[in-house]
C-alpha positions in Angstrom: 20.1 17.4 -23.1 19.0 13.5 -22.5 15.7 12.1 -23.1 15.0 8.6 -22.6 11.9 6.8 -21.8 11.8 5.2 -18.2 10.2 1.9 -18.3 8.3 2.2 -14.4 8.7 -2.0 -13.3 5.7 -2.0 -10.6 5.8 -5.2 -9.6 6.1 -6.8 -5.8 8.7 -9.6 -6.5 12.7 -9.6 -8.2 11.0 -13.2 -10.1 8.2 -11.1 -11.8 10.3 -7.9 -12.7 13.5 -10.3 -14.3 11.1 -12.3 -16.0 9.3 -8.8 -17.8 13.1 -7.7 -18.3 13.5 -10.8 -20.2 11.7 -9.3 -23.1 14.3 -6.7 -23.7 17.3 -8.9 -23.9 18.6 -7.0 -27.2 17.6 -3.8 -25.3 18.6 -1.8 -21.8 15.9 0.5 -21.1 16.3 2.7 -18.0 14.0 1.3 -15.5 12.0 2.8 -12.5 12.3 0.8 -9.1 9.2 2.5 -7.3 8.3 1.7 -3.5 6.5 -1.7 -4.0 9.0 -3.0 -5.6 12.3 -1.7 -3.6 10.3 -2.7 -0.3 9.4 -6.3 -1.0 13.2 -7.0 -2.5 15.6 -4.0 -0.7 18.8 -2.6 -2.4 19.1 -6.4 -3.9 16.9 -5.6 -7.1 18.8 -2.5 -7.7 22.0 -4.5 -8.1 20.5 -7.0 -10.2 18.7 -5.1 -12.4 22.2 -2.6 -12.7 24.3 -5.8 -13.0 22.0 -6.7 -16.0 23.0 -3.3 -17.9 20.1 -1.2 -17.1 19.9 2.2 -15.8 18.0 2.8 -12.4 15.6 5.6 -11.6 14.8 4.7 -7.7 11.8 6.3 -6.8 11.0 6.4 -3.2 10.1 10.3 -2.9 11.9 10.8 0.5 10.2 13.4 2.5 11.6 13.9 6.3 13.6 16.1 8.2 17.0 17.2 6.9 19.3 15.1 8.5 17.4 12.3 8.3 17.1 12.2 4.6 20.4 13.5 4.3 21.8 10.4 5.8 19.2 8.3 3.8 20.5 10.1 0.2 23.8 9.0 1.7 22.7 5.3 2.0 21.1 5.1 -1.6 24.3 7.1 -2.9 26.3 3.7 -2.4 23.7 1.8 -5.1 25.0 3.8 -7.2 21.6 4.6 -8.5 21.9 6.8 -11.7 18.4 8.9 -10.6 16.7 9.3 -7.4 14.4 11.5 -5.9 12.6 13.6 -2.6 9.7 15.6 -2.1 10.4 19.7 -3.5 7.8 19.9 -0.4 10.5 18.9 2.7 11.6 22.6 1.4 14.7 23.7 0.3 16.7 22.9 3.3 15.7 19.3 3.1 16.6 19.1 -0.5 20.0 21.0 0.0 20.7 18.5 3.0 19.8 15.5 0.6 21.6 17.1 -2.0 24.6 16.9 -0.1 24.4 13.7 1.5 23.7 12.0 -2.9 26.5 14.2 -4.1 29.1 13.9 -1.7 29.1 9.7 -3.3 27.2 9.8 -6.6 28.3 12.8 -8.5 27.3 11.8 -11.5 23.6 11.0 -10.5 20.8 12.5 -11.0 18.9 13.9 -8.1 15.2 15.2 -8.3 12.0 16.7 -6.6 8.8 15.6 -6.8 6.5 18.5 -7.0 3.1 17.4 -7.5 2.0 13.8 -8.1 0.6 13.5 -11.6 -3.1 11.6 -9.8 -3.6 15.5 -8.0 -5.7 17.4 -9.5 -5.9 21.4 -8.6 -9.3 20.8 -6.7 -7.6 17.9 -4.5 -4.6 20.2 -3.8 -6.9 22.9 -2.7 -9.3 20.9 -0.8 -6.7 18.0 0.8 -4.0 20.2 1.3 -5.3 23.8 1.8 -3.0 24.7 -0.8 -4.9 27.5 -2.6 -2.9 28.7 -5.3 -3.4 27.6 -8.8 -2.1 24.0 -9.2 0.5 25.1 -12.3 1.8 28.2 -9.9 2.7 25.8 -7.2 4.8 23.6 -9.7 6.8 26.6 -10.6 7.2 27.5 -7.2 8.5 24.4 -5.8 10.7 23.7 -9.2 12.6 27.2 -8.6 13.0 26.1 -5.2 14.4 22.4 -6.0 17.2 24.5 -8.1 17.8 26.8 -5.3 18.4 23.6 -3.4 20.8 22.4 -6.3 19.4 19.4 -7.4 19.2 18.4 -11.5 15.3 18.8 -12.2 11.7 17.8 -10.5 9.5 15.4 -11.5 6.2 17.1 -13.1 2.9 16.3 -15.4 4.2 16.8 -18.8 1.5 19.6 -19.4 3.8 21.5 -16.9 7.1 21.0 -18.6 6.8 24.4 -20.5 6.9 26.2 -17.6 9.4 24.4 -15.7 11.7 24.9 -18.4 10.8 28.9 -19.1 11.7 29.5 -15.1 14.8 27.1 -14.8 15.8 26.5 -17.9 16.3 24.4 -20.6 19.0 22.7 -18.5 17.0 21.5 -15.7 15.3 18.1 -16.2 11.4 17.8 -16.3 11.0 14.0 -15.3 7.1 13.4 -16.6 5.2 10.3 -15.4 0.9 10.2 -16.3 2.3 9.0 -19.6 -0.2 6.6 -21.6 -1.0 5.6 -25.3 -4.1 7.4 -26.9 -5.9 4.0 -26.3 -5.0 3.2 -22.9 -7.2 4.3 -19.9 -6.3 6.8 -17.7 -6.3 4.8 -14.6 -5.4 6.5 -11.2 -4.0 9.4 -13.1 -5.1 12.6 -13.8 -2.8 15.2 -15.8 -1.8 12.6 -18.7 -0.8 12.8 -22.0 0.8 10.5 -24.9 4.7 10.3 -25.7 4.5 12.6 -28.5 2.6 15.0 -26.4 5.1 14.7 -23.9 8.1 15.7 -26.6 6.3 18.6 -28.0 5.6 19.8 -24.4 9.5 19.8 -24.0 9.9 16.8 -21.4 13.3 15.0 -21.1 12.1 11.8 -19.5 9.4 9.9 -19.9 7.8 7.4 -17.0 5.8 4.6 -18.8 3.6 2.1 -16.6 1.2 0.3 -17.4 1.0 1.3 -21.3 4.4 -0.9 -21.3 3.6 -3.2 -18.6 0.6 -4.7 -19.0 0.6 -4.6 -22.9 0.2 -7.5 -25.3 4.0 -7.4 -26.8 6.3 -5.0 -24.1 8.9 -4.9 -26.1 6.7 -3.7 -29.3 5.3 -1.3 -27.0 8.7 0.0 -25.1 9.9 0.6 -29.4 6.7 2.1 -29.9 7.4 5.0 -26.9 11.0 5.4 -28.2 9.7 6.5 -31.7 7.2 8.4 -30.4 9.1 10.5 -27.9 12.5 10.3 -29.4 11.7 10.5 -33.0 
């Protein structure tokens, strides 16, 4: 099973995200490519950033009608992006369409659900979204239905990886962001933990912000995730 740390490059301009890259010239981390970032640049960034070496998680969380995101998965499939994801709520028929429309170019990739963003808490979910099962419960539900739908894994809080994992197996990737040093601030998230955390909870990728991004030394900090998760 893979487990890498995912180095999430939240900037708005290629200059600023080459320039951070720059510190890892003896390294290729896997990098996230979120919305800010793909929208102010388009598919040009990807191609830089793969044409430097790295890896590319593309997360832009499609969530639309079948076809439509079929035929997007189908677009994205030709930047031969090596992880990419949609919303496990667009139901399974969605995610089977997109599925097929990622697959049918990029099968080797890595195609994944979002099931609840890490900043929702159980009381937002409930309140926001009239959703009124327990927050954990609707996890699992929409992970067994991202496998139903054939796609690789979801993206999850770490502190939900256990149960990911007990449902749909060890095979099936838990893709954890809310990652952040002991030290660092929680920011706008709200089901966090630390990189070793995350491995003892049995996550296989790790999505690290600002506790990479905004530290002192990003390279020293990138190392210090790797040992931490992977050691």
């Amino acid at each position: 099973m893979p487990k890498d740390v995912i180095i999430a490059c939240d900037f708005n301009s290629q200059e600023a995200t080459l320039k951070f890259l720059d510190n890892f010239s003896n390294e290729k981390p896997f990098v996230k490519i979120g919305m800010e970032l793909y929208y102010a640049c388009g598919p040009a960034i990807v191609e830089k950033i793969k044409d430097r070496g790295h890896k590319v998680f593309l997360d832009l969380k499609l969530h639309d009608i079948p076809n439509t995101v079929k035929k997007a998965l189908s677009v994205l499939a030709d930047l031969e992006v090596d992880m990419t994801n949609v919303h496990a709520s667009g139901t399974i028929s969605m995610m089977e369409a997109a599925a097929e429309g990622y697959y049918a170019k990029n099968p080797n990739g890595i195609l994944i659900a979002v099931t609840q963003l890490t900043s929702t808490t159980e009381e937002r979910m409930q309140k926001d979204l009239l959703i009124d099962k327990p927050l954990p419960d609707v996890v699992a539900h929409y992970a067994l239905n991202t496998k139903k739908a054939g796609l690789k894994g979801v993206v999850c809080s770490p502190l939900e990886s256990p149960i990911v994992h007990e449902l749909c197996g060890s095979d099936f990737l838990t893709v954890t962001p809310g990652i952040r040093f002991a030290t660092d601030a929680k920011g706008d998230q709200a089901r966090v933990t630390t990189p070793a955390d995350a491995k003892k909870l049995g996550s296989d990728y790790i999505v690290v912000g600002r506790s990479i991004t905004g530290a002192a030394d990003p390279y020293e900090a990138y190392k210090q995730c790797l040992a931490d998760f992977l050691n």
